[in-house]
N, C-alpha and C positions, 0 to 999 in steps of 0.2 A: 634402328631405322632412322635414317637422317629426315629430318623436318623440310618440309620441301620450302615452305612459304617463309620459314627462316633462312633459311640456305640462299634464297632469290632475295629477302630482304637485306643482308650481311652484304652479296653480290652487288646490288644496288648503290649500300652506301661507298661499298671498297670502288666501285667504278665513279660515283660520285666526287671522292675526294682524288682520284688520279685525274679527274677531268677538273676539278679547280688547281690543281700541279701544274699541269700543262698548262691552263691557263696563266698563272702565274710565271713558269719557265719563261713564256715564250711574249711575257709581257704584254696580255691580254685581258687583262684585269685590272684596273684603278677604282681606290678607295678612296674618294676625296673629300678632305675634310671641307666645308663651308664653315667657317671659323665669324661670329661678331657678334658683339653686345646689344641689348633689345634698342631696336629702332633702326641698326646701323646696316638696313637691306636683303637680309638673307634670302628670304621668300621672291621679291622680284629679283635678286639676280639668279634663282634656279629657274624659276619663269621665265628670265632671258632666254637663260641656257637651251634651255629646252626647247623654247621654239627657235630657237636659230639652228637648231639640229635637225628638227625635225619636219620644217617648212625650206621647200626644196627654192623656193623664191627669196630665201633668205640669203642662200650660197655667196649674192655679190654682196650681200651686208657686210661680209665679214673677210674683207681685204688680206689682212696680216695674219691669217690662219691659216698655215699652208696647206693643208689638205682639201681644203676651200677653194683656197687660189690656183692650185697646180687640178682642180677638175677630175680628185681623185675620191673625193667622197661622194659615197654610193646610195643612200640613204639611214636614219637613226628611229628609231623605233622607242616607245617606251615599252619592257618585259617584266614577264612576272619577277617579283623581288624575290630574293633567298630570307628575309628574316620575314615569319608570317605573323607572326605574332606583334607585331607593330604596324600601324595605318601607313596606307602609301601617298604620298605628300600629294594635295588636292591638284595637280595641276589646270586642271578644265577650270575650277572655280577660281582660281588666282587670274587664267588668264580669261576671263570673261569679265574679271574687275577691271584689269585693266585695258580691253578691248570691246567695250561693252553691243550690244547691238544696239542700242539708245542710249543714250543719255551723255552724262560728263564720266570718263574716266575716273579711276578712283586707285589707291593701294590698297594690294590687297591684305585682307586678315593679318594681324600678328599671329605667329605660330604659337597653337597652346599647347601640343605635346608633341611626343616624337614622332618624326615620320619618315620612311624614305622611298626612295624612287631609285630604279636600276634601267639603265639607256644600254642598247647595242647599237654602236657605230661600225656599221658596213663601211668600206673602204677600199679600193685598192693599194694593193703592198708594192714597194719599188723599191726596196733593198731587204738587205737581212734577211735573219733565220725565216720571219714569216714569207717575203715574197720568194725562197726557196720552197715551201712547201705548199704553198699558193696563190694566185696572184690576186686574188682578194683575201680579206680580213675581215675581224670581227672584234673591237675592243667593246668589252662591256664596263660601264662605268654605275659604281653606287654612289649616292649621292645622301646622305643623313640631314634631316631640316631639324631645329629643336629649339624650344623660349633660348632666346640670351639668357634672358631671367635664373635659368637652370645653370647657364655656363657660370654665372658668378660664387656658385660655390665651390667649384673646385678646388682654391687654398684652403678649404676648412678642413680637407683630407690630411695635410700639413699639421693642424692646430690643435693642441687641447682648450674645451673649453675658456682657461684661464685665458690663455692668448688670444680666442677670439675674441673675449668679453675686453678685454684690455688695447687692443686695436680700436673695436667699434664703439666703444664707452669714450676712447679719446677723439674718433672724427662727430662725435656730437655734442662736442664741446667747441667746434671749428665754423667758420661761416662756410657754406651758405648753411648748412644742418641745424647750428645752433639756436637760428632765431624758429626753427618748425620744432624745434625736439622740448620745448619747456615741459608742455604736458607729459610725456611720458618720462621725463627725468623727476619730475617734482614726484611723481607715483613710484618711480623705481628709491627717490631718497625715503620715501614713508615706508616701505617693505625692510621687513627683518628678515635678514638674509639665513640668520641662525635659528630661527623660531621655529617649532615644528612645522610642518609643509602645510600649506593653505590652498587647495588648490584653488578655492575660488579667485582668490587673492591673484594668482598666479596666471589664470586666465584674463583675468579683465585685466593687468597690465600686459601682455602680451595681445592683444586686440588692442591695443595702444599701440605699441610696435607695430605692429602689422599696419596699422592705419595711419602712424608714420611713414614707414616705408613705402605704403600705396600714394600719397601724399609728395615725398620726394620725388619718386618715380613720374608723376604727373608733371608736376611743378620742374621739374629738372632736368639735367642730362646725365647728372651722378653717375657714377659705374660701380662702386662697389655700396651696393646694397646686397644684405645677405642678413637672413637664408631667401635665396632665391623664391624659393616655395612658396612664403607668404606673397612675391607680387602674382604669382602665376601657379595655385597649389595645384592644378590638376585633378587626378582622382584622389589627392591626403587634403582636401576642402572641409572642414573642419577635423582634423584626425588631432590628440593631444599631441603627435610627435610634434607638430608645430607651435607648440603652445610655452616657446622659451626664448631668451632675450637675452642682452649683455645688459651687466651690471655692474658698479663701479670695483675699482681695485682693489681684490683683498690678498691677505698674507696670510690667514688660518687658512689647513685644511678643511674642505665640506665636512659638517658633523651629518652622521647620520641618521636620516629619515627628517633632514633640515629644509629649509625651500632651495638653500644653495647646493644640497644635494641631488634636488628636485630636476634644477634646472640642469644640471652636470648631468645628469643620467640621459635626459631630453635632446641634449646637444648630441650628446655620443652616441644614442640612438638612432638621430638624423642623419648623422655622418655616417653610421653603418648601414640605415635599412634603406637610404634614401642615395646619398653622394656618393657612396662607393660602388653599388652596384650601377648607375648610371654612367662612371666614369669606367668602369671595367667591361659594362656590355656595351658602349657608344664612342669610345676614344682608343683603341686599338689598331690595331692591323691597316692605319692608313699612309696613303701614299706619297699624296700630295696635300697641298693645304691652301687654302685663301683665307684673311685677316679681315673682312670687311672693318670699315672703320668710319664712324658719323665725326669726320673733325670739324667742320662747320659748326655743327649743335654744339659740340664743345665751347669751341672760341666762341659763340656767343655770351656763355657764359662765364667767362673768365681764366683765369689762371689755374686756380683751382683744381676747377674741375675738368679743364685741358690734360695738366698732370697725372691727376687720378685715374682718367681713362687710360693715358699712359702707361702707368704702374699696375693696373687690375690684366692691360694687355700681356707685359712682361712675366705676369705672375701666372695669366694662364698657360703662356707657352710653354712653363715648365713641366707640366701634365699628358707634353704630347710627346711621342717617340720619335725622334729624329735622329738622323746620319746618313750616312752614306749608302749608297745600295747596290748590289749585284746579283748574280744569279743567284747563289745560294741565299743569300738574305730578304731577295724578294720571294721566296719558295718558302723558305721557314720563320724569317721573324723581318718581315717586312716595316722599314721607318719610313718617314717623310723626308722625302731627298729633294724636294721642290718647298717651297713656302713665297706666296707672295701679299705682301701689307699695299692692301688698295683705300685709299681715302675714295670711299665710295660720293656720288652725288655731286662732283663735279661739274656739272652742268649745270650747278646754282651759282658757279663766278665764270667771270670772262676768260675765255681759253688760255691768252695770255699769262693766266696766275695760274695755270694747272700745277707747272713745273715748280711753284711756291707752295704749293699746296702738298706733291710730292716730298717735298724737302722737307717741309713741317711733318708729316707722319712721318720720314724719316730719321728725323731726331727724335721722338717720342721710343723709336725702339731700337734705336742704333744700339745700347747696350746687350741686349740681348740678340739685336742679331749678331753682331761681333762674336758672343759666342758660338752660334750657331756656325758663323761659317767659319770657323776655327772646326769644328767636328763635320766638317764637307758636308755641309748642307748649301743649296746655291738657292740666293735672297734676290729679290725684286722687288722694289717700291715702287709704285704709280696712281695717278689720279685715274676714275674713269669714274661711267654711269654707267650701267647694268639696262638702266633704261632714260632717255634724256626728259627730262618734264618741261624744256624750256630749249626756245631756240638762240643764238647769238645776235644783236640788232647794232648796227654803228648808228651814232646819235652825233650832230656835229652841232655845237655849244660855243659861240664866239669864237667861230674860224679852228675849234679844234675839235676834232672826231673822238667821242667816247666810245670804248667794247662795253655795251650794254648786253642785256640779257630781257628777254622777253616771256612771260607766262604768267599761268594763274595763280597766284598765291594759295598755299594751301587754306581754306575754309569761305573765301573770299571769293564773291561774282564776279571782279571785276578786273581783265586783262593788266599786266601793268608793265613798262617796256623801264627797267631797272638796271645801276647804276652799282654792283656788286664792291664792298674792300677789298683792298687787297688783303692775303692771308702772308703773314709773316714766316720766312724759309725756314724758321727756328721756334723750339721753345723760348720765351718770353718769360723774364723773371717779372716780378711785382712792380720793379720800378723802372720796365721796360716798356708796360703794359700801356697802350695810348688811354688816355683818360676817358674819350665816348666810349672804350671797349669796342664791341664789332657786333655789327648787326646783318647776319644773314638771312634771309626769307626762304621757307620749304613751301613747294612748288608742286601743285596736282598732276598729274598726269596730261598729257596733251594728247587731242584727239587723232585719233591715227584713222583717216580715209579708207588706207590700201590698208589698214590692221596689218600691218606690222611693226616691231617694236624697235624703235632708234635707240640707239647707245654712242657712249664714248669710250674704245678702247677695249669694249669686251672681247672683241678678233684679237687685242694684244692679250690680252687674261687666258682666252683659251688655246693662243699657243704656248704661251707660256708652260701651262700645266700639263698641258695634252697632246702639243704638236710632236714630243719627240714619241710617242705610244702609237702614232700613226706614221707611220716610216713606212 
């Protein structure tokens, strides 16, 4: 006797996966990656996103969007998501931070764990397969939020122990690291590496680490800090996996049941129970992709750490799936055939230097993009703000007009109508570097009246990614 409720359940899923086919055939489906390092916006530009989707008074916001412009979009909706077992990215509380019904604006929360959000964009269709089958559409789009913090381990997939410990043993020996890491180096030279395993020993110098890391992180704009975990553990908040470190250079194999055994086991155990599954349920099957990028915060601090955001960028992209795409590859093993690197924040220099500012994040990843678009991937660089904190003010100064910048400094009462560097079109070697260095100011949100949220070039970001899915 056939099972009825299994018979209808089998039924279900087999009409389930013919209906994400179709979807995918007929290119109604985008998985887009939101790609940046902690700090560098990801949370307000989905908050953008979203409400200029789905606030119909936003339409003429967004000029260079053509489905916008041509008066073919119908409405977007936020839908229930396909992954249940993960929270769906707050949006009402982000945009109540930054739209507040009283008070001063604010940004919202950094992201503490994963989240995501799935939009359907009603549209009318005006060419192709879809406006043959009907003259409206329906693209659904998923959206993944997640810590930077967690993006920076992704090269430990790459690593054994030795090679971690031998990377990050050598950047704390470098400035700016060196003059924070004394403490936790003088404690890693007093540990015997070969001694039988101490565990006590072993935690209190990793609570060291960790409160270096926490410490850097504060103090800094670093980008590779890792294990990510220690800035932002999530639910492994005190769990032993995290209770391991890099230690100086050795040439003996780990001896058995040793500390330097201790800490090999810990590392490889992070990698599998923590980094791998993260990278295998959250970095797949996407589409499209955006780079956010904090270069501002960078160059403030130096060469350095300009570079190293660089290199941590280049090192992640090799983790995602990219090429070229068509019908059958968006149906079964769908890559990222879009990617674009936005120096996010923009709107903390004068318009003028955008184009400078593009050019610099573009030399940061020209090598890598080079490859990419050697395997038909198509690249875009540009400046924008996701959300503007700051308006433009001309200042005229002994017969000559300055592009000032006008807004609240972030933590600060007091308006201040500013006079931004220019940002150099290139990476800057050491003896390129101007002597003050550069000093940018982060900027609170400005109050929005009509509550709606200004941007710079997000209409150019979401055609970019999305205009050709709405044809």
């Amino acid at each position: 006797m056939i099972n009825t409720s299994f018979a209808k359940s089998t039924l279900k899923k087999i009409k389930g996966g013919a209906q994400k086919a179709v979807h995918r055939s007929l290119d109604q489906h985008v998985k887009l990656a939101v790609t940046g390092l902690s700090g560098s916006g990801k949370t307000a530009f989905i908050t953008a996103l979203v409400k200029h989707l789905t606030s119909q008074a936003n339409e003429k916001n967004l000029p260079f969007f053509d489905v916008m412009q041509q008066q073919r979009h119908i409405a977007t909706r936020i839908v229930p998501q396909e992954a249940l077992t993960i929270p769906t990215f707050d949006y009402p509380k982000a945009l109540s931070a930054l739209l507040p019904t009283e008070g001063q604006p604010r940004w919202p929360s950094s992201t503490e764990r994963i989240n995501t959000l799935r939009l359907a964009i009603k549209y009318r269709s005006d060419s192709g397969l879809r406006g043959h089958f009907s003259p409206q559409s329906t693209l659904y789009l998923d959206i993944i939020d997640y810590p930077g913090e967690w993006l920076l381990d992704l090269p430990m997939l790459q690593q054994s122990y030795r090679q971690w410990s031998e990377q990050q043993y050598a950047l704390l020996q470098q400035p700016p690291r060196v003059e924070k890491s004394q403490a936790f180096l003088t404690a890693l030279a007093a540990l015997d590496l070969h001694a039988p395993v101490d565990e006590s020993a072993l935690s209190d110098i990793a609570t060291q680490y960790q409160a270096l890391l926490v410490g850097l992180k504060k103090d800094t704009k670093l980008a590779m800090l890792q294990p990510g975990r220690m800035l932002m553990p999530g639910e492994l908040q005190g769990a032993p996996l995290l209770l391991f470190f890099p230690v100086a250079g050795y040439t003996e194999d780990a001896i058995a049941g040793s500390n330097l055994a201790h800490l090999q086991k810990r590392f490889d155990a992070y990698v599998k129970e923590v980094v791998k599954p993260f990278y295998s349920q959250h970095f797949r099957h996407f589409d499209r992709q955006i780079v956010l990028v904090d270069v501002l915060s960078a160059l403030n601090e130096g060469p350095e750490t300009l570079q190293e955001q660089g290199d941590v960028i280049n090192q992640l992209l090799a983790h995602f799936n990219y090429g070229e795409t068509g019908f059958l590859k968006r149906l079964f093993k769908p890559n990222i055939d879009k990617l674009l690197f936005a120096a996010n924040k923009s709107d903390h220099i004068s318009g003028v230097h955008h184009k400078d500012l593009a050019l610099l994040l573009d030399s940061l990843v020209h090598e890598q993009s080079n490859h990419l678009k050697f395997d038909g991937v198509k690249i875009e660089t540009m400046a924008m703000s996701s959300i503007t904190a700051t308006m433009p003010k001309q200042v005229t100064e002994q017969g000559k007009t300055l592009n000032c910048i006008y807004g609240l400094p972030l933590l600060e009462s007091q308006w201040l109508t500013y006079l931004p560097p220019q940002p150099p079109m290139r990476m800057l070697n050491k003896d390129e570097w101007p002597s003050h260095g550069f000093e940018f100011l982060s900027f609170s949100p400005m109050p929005s009246p009509d509550k709606q949220l200004k941007h710079i070039r997000l209409d150019h970001v979401m055609q970019y990614l999305l205009g050709d899915k709405l044809t």
